[in-house]
C-alpha positions as CSV (number, residue, x, y, z in Angstrom):
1,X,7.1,17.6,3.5
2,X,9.8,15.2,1.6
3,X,7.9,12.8,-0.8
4,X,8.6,9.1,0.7
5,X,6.2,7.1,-1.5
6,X,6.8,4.6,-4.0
7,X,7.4,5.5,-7.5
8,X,4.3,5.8,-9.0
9,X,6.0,3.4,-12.3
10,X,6.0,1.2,-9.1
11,X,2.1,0.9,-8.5
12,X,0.6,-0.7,-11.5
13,X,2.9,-3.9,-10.6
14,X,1.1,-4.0,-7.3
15,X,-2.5,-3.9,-8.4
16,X,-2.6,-7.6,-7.8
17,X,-5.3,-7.4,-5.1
18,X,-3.2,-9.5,-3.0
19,X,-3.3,-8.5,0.7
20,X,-0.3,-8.7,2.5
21,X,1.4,-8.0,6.1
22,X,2.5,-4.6,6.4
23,X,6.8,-5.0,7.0
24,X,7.4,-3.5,10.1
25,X,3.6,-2.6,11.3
26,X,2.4,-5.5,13.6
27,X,-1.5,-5.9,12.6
28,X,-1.7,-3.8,9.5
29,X,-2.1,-5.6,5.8
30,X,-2.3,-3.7,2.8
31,X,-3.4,-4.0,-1.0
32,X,-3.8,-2.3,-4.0
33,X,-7.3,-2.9,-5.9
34,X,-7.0,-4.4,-9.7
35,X,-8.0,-2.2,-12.1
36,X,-7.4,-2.0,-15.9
37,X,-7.7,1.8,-15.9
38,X,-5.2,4.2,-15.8
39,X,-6.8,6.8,-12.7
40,X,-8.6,5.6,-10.3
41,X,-9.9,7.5,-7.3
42,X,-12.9,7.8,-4.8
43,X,-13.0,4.4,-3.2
44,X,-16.1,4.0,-0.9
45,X,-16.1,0.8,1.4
46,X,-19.7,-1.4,2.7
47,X,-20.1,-4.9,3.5
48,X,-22.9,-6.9,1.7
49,X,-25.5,-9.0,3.8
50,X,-23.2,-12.1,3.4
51,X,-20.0,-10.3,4.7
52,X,-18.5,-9.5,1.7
53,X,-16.8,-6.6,1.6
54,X,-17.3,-4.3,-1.4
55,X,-15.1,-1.5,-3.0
56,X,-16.6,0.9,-5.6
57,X,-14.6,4.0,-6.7
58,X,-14.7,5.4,-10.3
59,X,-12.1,4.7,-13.2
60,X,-11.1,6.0,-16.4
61,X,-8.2,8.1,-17.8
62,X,-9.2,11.5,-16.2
63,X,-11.3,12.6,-13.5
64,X,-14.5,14.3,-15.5
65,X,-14.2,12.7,-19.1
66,X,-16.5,10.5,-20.8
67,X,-14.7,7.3,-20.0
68,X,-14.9,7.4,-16.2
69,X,-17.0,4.5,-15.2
70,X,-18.1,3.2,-11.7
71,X,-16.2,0.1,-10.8
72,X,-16.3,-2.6,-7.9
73,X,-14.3,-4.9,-6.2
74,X,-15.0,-7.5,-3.6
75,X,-13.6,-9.1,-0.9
76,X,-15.1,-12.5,0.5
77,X,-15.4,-13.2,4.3
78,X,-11.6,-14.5,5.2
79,X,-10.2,-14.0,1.2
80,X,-6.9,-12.9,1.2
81,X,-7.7,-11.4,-2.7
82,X,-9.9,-8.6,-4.1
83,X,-11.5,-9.7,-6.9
84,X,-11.0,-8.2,-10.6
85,X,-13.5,-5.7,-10.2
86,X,-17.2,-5.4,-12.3
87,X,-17.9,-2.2,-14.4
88,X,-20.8,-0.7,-12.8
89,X,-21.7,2.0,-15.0
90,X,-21.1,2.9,-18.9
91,X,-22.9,6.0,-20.1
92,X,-20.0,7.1,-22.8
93,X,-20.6,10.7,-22.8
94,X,-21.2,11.0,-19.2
95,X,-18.6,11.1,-16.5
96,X,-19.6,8.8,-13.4
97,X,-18.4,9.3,-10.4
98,X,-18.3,9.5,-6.0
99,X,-20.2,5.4,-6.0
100,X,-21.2,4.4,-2.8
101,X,-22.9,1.1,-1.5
102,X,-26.3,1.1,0.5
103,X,-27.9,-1.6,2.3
104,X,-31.5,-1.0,2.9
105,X,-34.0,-2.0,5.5
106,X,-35.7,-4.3,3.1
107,X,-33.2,-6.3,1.8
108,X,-32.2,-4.6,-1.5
109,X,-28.9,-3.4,-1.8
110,X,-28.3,0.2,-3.8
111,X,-25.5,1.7,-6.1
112,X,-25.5,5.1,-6.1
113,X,-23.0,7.6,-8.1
114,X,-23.3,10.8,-10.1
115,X,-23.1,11.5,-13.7
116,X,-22.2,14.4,-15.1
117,X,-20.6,15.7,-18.7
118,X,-17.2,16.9,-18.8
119,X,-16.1,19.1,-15.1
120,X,-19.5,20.9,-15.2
121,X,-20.5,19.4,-11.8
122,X,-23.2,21.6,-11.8
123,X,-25.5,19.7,-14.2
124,X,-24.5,16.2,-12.3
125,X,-27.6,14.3,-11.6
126,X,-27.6,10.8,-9.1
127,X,-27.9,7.8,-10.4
128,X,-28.8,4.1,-8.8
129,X,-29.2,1.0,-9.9
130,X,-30.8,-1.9,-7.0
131,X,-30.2,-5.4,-5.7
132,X,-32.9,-7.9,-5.0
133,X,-29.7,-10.8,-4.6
134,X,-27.7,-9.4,-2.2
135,X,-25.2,-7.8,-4.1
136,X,-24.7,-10.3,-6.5
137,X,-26.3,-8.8,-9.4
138,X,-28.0,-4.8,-10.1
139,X,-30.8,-3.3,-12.4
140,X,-30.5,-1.2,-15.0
141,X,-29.8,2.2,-14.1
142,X,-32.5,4.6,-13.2
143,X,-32.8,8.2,-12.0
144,X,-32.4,9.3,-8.3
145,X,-32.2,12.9,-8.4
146,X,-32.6,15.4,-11.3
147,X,-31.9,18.7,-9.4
148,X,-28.7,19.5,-11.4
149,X,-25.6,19.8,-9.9
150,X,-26.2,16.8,-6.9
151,X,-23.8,15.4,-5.7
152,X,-23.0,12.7,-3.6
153,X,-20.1,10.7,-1.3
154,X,-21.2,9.7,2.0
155,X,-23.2,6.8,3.4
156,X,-27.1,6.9,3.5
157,X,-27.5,6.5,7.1
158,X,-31.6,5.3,8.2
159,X,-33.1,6.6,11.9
160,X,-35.3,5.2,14.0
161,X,-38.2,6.4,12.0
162,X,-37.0,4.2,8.9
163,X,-36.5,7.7,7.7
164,X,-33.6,7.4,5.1
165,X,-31.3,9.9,4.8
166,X,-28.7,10.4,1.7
167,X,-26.1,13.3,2.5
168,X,-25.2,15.4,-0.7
169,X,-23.8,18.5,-1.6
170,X,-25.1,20.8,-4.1
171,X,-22.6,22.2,-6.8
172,X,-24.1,25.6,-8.1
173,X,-23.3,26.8,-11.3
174,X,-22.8,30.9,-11.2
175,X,-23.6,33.2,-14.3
176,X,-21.5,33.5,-17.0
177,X,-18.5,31.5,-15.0
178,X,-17.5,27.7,-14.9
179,X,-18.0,25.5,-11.8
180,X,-15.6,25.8,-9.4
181,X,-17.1,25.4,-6.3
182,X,-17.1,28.7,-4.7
183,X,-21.0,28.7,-4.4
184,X,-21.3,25.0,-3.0
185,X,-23.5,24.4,-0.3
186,X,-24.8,21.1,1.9
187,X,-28.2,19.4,1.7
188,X,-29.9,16.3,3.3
189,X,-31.6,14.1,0.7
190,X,-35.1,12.6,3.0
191,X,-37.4,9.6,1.6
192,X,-40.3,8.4,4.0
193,X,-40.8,5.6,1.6
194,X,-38.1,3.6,0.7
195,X,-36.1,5.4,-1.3
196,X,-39.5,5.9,-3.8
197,X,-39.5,9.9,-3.5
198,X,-37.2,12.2,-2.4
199,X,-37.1,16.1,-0.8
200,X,-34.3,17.8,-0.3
201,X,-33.4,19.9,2.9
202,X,-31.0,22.2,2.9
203,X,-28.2,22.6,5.6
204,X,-28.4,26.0,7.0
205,X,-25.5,29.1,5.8
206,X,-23.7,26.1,4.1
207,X,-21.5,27.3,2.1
208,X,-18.0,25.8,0.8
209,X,-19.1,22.7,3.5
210,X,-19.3,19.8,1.0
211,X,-19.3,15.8,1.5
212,X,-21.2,15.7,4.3
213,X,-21.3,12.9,6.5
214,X,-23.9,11.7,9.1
215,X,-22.7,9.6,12.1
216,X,-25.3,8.7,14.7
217,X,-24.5,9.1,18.2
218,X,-25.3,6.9,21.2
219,X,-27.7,9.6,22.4
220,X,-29.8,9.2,19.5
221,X,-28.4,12.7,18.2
222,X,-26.6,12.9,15.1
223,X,-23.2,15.0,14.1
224,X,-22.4,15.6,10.4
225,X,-18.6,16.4,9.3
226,X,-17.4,18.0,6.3
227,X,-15.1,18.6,3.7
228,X,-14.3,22.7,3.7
229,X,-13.9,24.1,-0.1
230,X,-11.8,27.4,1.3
231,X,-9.0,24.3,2.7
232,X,-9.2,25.6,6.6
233,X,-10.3,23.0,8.7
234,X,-12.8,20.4,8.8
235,X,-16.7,21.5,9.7
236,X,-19.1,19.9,12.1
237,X,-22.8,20.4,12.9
238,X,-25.2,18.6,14.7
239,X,-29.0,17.4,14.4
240,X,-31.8,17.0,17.5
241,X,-33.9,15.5,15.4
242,X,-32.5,12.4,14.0
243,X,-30.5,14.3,10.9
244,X,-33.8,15.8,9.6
245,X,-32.1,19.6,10.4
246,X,-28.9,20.5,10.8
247,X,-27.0,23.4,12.6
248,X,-24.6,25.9,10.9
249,X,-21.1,24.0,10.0
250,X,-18.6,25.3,12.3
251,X,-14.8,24.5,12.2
252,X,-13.6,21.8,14.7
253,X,-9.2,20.5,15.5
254,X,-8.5,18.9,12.2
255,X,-7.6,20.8,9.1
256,X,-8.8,20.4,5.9
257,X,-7.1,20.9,2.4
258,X,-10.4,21.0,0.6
259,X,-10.4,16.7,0.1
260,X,-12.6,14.3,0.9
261,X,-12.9,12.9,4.8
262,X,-14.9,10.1,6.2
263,X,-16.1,9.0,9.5
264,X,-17.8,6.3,11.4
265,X,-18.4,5.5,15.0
266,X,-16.7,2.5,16.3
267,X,-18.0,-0.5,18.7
268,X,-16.8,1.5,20.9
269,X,-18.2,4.5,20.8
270,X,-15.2,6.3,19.4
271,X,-15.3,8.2,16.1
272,X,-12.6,7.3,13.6
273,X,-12.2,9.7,11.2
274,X,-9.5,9.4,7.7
275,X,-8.1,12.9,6.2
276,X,-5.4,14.6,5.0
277,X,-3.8,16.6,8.1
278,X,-3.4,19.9,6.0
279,X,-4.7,23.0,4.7
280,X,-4.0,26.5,3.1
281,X,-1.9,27.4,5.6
282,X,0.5,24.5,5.1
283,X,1.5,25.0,1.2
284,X,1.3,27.8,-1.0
285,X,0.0,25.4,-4.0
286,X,-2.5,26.4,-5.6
287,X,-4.1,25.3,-9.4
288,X,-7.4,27.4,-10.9
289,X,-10.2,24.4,-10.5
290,X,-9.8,21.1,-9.6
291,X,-10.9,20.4,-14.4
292,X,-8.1,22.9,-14.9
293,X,-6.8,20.1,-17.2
294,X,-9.8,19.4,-19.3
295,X,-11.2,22.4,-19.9
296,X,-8.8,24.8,-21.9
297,X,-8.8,28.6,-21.7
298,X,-12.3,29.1,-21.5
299,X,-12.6,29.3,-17.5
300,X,-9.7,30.9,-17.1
301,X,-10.9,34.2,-19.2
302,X,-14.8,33.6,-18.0
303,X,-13.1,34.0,-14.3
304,X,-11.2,37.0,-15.8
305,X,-14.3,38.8,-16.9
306,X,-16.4,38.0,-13.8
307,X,-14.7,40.2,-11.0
308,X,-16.0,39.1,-7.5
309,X,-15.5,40.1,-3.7
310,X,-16.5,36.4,-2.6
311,X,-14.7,33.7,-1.3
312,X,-12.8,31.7,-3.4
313,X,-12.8,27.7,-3.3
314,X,-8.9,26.5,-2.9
315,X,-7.5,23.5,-4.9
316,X,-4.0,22.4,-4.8
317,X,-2.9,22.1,-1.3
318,X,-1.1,18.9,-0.7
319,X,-3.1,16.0,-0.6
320,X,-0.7,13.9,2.5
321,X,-0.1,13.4,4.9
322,X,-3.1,10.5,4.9
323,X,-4.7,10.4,8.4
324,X,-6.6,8.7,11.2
325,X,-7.8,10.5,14.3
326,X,-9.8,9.5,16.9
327,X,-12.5,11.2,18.8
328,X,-14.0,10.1,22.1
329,X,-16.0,13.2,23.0
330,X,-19.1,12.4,19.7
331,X,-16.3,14.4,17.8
332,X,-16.0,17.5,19.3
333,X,-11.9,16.4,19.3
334,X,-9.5,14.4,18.0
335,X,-6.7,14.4,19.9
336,X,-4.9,10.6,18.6
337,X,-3.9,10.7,15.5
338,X,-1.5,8.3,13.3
339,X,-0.6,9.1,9.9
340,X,-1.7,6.0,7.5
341,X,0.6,6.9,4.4
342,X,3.4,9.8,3.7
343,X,4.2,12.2,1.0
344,X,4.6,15.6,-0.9
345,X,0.9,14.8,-1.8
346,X,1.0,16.7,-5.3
347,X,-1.7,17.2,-6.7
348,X,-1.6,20.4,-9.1
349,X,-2.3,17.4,-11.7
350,X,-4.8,15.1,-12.2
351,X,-2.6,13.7,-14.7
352,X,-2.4,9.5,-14.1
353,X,-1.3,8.8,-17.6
354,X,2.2,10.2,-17.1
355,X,2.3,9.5,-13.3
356,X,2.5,13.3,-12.3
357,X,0.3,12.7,-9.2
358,X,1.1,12.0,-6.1
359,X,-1.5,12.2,-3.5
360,X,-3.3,10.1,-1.1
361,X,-6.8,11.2,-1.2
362,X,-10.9,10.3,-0.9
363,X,-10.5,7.5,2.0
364,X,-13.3,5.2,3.1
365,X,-13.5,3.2,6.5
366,X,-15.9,1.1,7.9
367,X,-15.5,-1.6,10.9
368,X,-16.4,-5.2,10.8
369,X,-18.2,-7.2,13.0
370,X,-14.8,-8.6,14.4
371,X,-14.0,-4.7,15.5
372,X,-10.7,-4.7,12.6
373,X,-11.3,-1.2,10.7
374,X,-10.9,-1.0,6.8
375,X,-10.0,1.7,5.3
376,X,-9.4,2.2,1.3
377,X,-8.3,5.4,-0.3
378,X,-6.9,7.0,-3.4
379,X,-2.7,6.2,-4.5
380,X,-1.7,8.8,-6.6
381,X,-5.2,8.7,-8.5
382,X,-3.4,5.4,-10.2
383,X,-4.5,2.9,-7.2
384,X,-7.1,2.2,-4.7
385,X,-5.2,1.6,-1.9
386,X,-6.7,-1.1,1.2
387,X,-5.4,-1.1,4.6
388,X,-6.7,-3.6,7.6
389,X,-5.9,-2.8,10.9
390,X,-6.2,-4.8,13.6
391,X,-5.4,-5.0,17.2
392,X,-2.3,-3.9,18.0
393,X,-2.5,-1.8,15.1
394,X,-5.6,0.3,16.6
């Protein structure tokens, strides 16, 4: 694929937060999110009560040292500005990370992320602090869930029941060797009370199916997608009983590279789903762990000494083209597609400081009330990136 982006020395002049027309795409605008950090990556998108809409991704210097810190950026009802964003989180010798924003049935409005030391995402724990204001203002920070190595990324989604339900994956931690994600598997957070106690249920013969996400279907069924740590193709199961239990992930049309995806259903009744459109079988790139960077020689000679028949998690495939599909059959396929951004999508570096990465990653979409879809994802890991599309755009 020939690398058609900007040049990432180009980026940090843009981070402005000034949305502006797209040049030749009739109803698209685009921005890049202020921040004064040098990587920034993971944007999740949610409007507040009073229509604002918020962005929260994590910044810092490197993905998985101390200095990564949860921020958030907002966008008032008809602003043509994000705002300078509000650090979120500050634990110094933790690493924060995957924020997402939850309205609940009450009122409150959550922050959740994970915090974790160093790349050992197997000893993350979630973390959330609450709004009584709408948004305005959060608590202190307080513990969500302790079982080590939780992770989360998608929307907590609430049935009919008032059952709440926070999608997570669970990264194991394997004797003797240094997370990679080879042994990671999907689980359903489930509070009956608010978000006061949580259990955790396990997605059946989950493994390598990470970031789930729940999207309710007009049937009162729900169907889960996820991201696929062996970089084949995107997996999808489905629940009979309001996303309480879950079938076995199985592969549906769009690849996967082993990135993040997100989904929502539309007003419509469509699912609109943001990827990469690639996989293993597209690129020969490959790096040892996705903390390759940050964690010296020691994983390379534990993996050494610990000789294993299983599968292998994949990192380094080519993080572009960025993607929206649509589905109008509750996501069994996606047959429109249109590519959002273009590139070689290198990412065999995390590396921001020096501008070695190139890929356009970890998107977030949600739809207003007015039917125009936002979608935010990562540029280069030195910029959140917003797009707006309206009609004719979509």
């Amino acid at each position: 694929m020939t690398y058609t982006g900007l040049p990432s020395e180009a980026v940090p002049a843009l981070m402005t937060g000034d949305i502006t027309p797209h040049p030749s795409e009739k109803g698209r605008a685009e921005a890049y999110l202020p921040s004064p950090c040098i990587q920034n990556h993971a944007a999740n998108l949610a409007f507040l009560p009073d229509g604002t809409l918020t962005c929260v991704w994590f910044g810092g210097t490197m993905e998985g040292m101390g200095d990564i810190s949860v921020y958030m950026s907002r966008l008032v009802p008809g602003g043509s500005r994000w705002s300078e964003p509000e650090k979120m989180s500050d634990d110094p010798a933790k690493s924060e990370q995957n924020p997402l924003i939850f309205n609940a049935p009450d009122g409150a409005t959550w922050l959740l992320y994970t915090s974790q030391t160093s790349g050992n995402q197997d000893g993350s724990v979630v973390k959330a602090r609450i709004s009584t204001d709408g948004g305005k203002t959060f608590g202190e920070p307080q513990l969500l869930c302790g079982i080590p190595g939780t992770f989360v990324r998608q929307p907590i989604i609430v049935n009919s029941r008032w059952t709440w339900l926070l999608p997570v994956f669970r990264c194991i931690g394997l004797p003797g060797e240094r997370w990679t994600g080879d042994a990671d598997t999907a689980g359903v957070l489930i509070s009956r009370d608010a978000g006061k106690s949580w259990v955790m249920a396990d997605v059946p013969d989950s493994v390598g199916a990470v970031h789930m996400n729940i999207v309710p279907l007009a049937d009162g069924k729900f169907v889960a997608f996820y991201r696929n740590r062996f970089a084949e193709q995107i997996l999808s199961s489905h629940s009979d009983d309001e996303g309480e239990t879950w079938s076995v992930p199985a592969p549906i049309d769009l690849p996967n590279n082993n990135s993040s995806i997100q989904a929502t259903r539309l007003k419509n009744g469509d699912i609109a789903m943001v990827y990469n459109h690639s996989n293993a079988m597209s690129s020969d790139a490959r790096r040892l762990s996705l903390y390759d960077e940050i964690e010296g020689d020691e994983q390379e000679e534990s993996a050494a000494s610990q000789p294993s028949d299983r599968r292998k998690a994949i990192w380094g495939v080519p993080r572009a083209p960025l993607s929206l599909a649509f589905s109008s059959d509750g996501g069994r396929s996606f047959p429109r597609r249109v590519d959002l951004d273009t590139g070689d999508g290198y990412c065999l570096s995390n590396n921001s400081k020096d501008a070695l990465n190139r890929e356009f990653s970890y998107p977030s979409i949600t739809e207003g009330s007015d039917g125009v879809i936002h979608i935010a994802y990562t540029y280069y890991r030195r910029a959140i990136k917003y797009v707006r599309l309206s009609p004719p755009a979509v």
